[in-house]
C-alpha positions as CSV (number, residue, x, y, z in Angstrom):
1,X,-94.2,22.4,63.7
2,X,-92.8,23.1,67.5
3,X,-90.4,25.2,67.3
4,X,-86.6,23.8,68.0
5,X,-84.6,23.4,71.1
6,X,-81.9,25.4,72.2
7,X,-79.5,23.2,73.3
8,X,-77.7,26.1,75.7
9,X,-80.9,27.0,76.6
10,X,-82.2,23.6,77.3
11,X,-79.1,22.8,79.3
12,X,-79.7,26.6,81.3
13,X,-83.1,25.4,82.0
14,X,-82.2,21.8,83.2
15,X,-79.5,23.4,85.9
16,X,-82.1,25.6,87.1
17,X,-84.1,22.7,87.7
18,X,-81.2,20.9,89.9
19,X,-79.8,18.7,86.9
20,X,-76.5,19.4,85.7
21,X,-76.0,17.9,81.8
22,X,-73.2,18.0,80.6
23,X,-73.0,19.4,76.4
24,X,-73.9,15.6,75.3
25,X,-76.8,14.8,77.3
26,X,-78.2,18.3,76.6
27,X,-77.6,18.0,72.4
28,X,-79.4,14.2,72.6
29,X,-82.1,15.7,74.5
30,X,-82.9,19.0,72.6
31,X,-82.5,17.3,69.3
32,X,-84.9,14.4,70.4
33,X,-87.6,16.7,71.3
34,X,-86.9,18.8,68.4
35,X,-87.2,15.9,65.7
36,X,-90.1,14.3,68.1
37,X,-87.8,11.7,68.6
38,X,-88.0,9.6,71.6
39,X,-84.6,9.5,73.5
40,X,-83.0,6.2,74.4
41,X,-80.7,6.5,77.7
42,X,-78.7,4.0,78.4
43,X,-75.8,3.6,81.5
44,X,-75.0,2.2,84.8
45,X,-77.5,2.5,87.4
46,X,-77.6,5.9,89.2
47,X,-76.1,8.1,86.9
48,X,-79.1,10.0,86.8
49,X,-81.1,8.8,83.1
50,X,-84.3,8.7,84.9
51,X,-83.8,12.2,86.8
52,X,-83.2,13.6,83.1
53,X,-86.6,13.1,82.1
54,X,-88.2,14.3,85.3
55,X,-85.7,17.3,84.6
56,X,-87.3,17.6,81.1
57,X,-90.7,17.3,82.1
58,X,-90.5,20.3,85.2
59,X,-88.4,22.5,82.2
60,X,-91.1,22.2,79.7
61,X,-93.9,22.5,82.3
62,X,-95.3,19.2,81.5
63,X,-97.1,16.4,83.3
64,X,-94.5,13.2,83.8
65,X,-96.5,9.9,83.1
66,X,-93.9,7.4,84.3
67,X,-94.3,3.6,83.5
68,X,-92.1,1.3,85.1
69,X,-90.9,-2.0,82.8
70,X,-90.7,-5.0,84.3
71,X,-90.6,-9.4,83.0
72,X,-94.3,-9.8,82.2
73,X,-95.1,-6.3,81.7
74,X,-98.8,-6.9,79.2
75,X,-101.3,-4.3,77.3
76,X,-103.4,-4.2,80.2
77,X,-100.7,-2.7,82.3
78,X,-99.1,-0.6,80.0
79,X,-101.7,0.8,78.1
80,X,-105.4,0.1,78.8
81,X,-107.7,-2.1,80.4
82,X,-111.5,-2.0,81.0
83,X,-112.7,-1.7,84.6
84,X,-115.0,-5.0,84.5
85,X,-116.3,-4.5,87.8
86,X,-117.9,-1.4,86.7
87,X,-119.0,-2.3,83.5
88,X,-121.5,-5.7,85.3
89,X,-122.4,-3.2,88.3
90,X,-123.8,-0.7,85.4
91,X,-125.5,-4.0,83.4
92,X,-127.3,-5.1,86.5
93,X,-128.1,-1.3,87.5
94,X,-129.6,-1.2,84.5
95,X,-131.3,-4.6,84.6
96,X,-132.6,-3.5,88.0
97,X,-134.3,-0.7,86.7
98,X,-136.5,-2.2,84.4
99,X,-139.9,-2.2,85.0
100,X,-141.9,-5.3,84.0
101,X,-144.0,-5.5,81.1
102,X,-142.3,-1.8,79.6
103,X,-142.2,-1.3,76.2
104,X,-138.8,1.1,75.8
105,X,-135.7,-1.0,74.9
106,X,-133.6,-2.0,77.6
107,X,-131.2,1.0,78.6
108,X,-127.5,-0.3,79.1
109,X,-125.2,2.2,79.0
110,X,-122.3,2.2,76.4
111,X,-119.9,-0.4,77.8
112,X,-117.0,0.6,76.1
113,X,-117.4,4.3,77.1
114,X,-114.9,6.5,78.6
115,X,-116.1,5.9,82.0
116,X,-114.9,1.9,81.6
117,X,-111.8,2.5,80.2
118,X,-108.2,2.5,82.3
119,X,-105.9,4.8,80.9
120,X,-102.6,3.3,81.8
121,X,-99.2,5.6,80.6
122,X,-98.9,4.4,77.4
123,X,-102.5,5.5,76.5
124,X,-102.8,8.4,78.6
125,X,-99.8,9.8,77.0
126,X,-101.7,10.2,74.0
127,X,-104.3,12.6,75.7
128,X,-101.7,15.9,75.9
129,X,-103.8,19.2,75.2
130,X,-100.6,21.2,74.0
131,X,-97.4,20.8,72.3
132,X,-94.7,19.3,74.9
133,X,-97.1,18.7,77.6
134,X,-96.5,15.2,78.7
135,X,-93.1,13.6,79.6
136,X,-93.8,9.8,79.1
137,X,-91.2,8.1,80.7
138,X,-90.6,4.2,79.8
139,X,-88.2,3.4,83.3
140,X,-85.6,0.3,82.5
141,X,-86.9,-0.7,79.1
142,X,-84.3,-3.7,79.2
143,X,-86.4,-5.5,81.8
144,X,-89.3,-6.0,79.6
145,X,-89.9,-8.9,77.5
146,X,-89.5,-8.6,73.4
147,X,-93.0,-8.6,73.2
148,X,-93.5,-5.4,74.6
149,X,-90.8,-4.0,72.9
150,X,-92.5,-5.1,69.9
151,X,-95.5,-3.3,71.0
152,X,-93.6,-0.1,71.6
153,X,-92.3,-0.2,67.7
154,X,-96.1,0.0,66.7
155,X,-96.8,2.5,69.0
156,X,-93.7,5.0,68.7
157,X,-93.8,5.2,64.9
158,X,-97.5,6.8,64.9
159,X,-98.2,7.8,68.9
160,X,-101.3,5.7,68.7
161,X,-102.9,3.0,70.1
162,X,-105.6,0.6,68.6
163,X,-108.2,-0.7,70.6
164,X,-111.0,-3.3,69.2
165,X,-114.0,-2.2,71.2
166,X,-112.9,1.7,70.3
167,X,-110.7,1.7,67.2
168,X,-107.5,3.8,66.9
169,X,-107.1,6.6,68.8
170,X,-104.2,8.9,68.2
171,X,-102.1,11.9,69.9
172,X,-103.3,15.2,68.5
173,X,-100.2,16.3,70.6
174,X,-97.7,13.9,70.8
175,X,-95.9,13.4,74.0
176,X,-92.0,13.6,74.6
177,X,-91.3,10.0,75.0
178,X,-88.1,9.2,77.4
179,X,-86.9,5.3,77.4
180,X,-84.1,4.4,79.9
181,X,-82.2,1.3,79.9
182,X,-79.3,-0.2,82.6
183,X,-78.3,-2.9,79.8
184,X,-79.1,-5.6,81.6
185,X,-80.2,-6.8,77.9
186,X,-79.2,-5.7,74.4
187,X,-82.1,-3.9,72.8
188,X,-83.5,-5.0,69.8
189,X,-82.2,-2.8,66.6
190,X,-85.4,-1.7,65.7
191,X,-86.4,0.2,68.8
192,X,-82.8,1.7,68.8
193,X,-83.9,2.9,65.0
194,X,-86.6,4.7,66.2
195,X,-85.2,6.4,69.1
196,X,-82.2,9.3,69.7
197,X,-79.8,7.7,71.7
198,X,-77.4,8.7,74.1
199,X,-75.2,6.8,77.0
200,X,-74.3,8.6,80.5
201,X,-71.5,7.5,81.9
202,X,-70.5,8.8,85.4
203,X,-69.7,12.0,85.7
204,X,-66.1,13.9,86.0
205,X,-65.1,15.2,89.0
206,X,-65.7,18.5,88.9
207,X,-69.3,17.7,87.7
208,X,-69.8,15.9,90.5
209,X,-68.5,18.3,92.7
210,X,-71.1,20.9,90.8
211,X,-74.0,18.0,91.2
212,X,-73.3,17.9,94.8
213,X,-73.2,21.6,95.9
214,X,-76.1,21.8,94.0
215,X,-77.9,19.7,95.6
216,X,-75.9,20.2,99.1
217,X,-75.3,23.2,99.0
218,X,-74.5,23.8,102.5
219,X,-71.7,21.0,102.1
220,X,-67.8,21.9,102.8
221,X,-66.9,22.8,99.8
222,X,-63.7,21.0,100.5
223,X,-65.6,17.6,101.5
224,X,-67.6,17.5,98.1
225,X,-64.2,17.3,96.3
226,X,-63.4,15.0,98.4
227,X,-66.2,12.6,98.2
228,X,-66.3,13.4,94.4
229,X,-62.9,12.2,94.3
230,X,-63.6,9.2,96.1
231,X,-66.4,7.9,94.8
232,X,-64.1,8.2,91.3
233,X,-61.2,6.5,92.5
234,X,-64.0,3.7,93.8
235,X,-65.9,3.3,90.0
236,X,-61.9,2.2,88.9
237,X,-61.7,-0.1,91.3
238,X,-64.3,-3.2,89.6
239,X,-66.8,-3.2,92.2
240,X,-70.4,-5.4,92.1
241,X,-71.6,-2.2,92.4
242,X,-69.6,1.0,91.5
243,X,-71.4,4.1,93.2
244,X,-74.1,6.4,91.1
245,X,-74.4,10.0,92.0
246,X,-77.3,9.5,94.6
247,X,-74.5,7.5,96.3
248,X,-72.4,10.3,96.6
249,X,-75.2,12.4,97.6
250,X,-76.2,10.1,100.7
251,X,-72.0,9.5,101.1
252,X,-71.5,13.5,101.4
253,X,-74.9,14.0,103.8
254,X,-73.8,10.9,106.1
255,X,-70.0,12.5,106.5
256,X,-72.4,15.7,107.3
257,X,-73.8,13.8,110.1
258,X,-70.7,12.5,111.6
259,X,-69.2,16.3,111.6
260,X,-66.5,15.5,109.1
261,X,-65.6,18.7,107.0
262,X,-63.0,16.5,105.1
263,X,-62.6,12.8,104.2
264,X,-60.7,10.8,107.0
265,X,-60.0,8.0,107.4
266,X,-61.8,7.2,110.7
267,X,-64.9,8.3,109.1
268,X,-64.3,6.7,105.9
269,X,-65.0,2.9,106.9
270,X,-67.9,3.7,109.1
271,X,-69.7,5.3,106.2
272,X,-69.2,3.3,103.4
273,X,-72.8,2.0,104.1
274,X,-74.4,5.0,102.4
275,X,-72.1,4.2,98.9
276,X,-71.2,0.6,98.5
277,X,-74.2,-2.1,98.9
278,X,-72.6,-5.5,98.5
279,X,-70.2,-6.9,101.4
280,X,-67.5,-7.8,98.7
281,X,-67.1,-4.0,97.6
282,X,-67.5,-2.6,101.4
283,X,-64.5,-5.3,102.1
284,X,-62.6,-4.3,98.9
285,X,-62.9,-0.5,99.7
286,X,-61.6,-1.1,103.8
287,X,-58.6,-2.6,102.6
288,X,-58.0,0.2,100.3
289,X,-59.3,3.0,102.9
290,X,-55.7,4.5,103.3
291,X,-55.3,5.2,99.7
292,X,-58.1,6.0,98.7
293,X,-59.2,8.7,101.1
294,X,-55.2,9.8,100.2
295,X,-56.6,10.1,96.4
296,X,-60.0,11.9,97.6
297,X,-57.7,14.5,99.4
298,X,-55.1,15.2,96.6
299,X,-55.8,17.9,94.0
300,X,-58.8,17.8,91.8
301,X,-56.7,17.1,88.6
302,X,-59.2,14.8,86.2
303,X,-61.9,12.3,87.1
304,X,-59.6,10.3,89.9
């Protein structure tokens, strides 16, 4: 049996990989990896849940096999498929071949041999030579259809797949699974059984301040309090869309560009383009701009 996750360490190693967790996203993700759990991460867009299990995967060292959900989403995307053109191109290369009147049976090669077969994520997830190796990340599980999520039940409660033409075949080393979700659906109970779950909100201020130095770490220090504040006082404010943290991230590198060390006013309007996406919000926030950018320049006393 692996041996556990340290959930300081785990959370040591995820900053030094540019993601800050904060103590609860760390805990959900040690303990799922230690139990061999998969983790269930569920939140608003852009609050990083798919940048967690890229974070995961460069920490462990492993490959990340990504496979995006979407309505329709079958078997023969998710998991396998046989490459048909191949398989007639080797039957009439083999036909073709034949010389008349031979005796020696007709050689067609195994059709249902490795050299047909599609490994999609779900399947090639199975194929890790060491413990930890993959990261198999299922992106916005909520956009499937129940089918599939039926399918996942099967296949997360033994990490195998069954094929007809092949039989089962089954991790020897099962893969970290990491299923996202934006709730644009409830999830069925059953999948939520099987998995470790945990819900990011958006982060504090001063974690977003930390997130953005990181990641900008040639940023004012003074303008990534500000824009942290901001973007804070903006989530209260019941917008279509309330900004995620790559918002803030493209917010603080546009001020950058228009030589603001602080947020102002007369850069605030002019760059609401890089955080707010729907006209109703960008409207919303302009008649707001004097007190909000007020907010974003008081002291950093809470999350706005």
């Amino acid at each position: 049996m692996p041996q556990p996750v340290d959930v300081d360490d785990l959370r040591q190693g995820l900053l030094g990989v540019g993601y800050v967790a904060d103590a609860g996203l760390a805990t959900a993700l040690a303990c799922g990896v230690s139990l061999g759990r998969a983790i269930l991460l569920e939140g608003d867009a852009g609050v990083g849940k798919t940048d967690a299990a890229r974070a995961l995967a460069a920490v462990f060292g492993a490959q990340l096999l990504r496979l995006q959900c979407y309505e329709g989403l079958d078997l023969a995307a998710a998991a396998y498929d046989w490459n048909y053109g191949k398989q007639l191109l080797a039957i009439r290369t083999a036909e073709a071949s034949e010389r008349p009147g031979a005796d020696e049976a007709r050689r067609i090669p195994d059709l249902y041999g490795d050299e047909f077969l599609i490994r999609r994520p779900l399947l090639a997830a199975l194929g890790a030579t060491r413990e930890r190796g993959i990261v198999l990340l299922i992106d916005e599980i909520d956009r499937a259809d129940d089918e599939f999520e039926a399918f996942l039940l099967e296949f997360l409660a033994d990490f195998a797949i069954s094929i007809p033409e092949r039989g089962t075949i089954a991790a020897t080393h099962p893969p970290i699974v990491v299923l996202t979700s934006n709730r644009t659906r409830d999830l069925h109970d059953a999948l939520k059984r099987r998995c470790f779950y945990h819900w990011i909100g958006h982060p504090t201020v001063e974690r977003e301040i930390e997130i953005i130095r990181l990641h900008l770490p040639d940023v004012a220090p003074e303008l990534a309090g500000d824009v942290a504040r901001a973007a804070a006082n903006l989530r209260e404010r019941g917008l279509r869309k309330a900004p995620g943290i790559a918002e803030s991230l493209d917010w603080t590198q546009t001020l950058g560009l228009l030589g603001a060390r602080r947020l102002e006013t007369e850069v605030f309007e002019p760059s609401l383009g890089s955080v707010l996406k729907y006209p109703e919000d960008i409207d919303l926030a302009r008649a707001s701009a004097a007190a909000i950018v007020a907010a974003a320049r008081g002291p950093s006393t809470g999350s706005g």
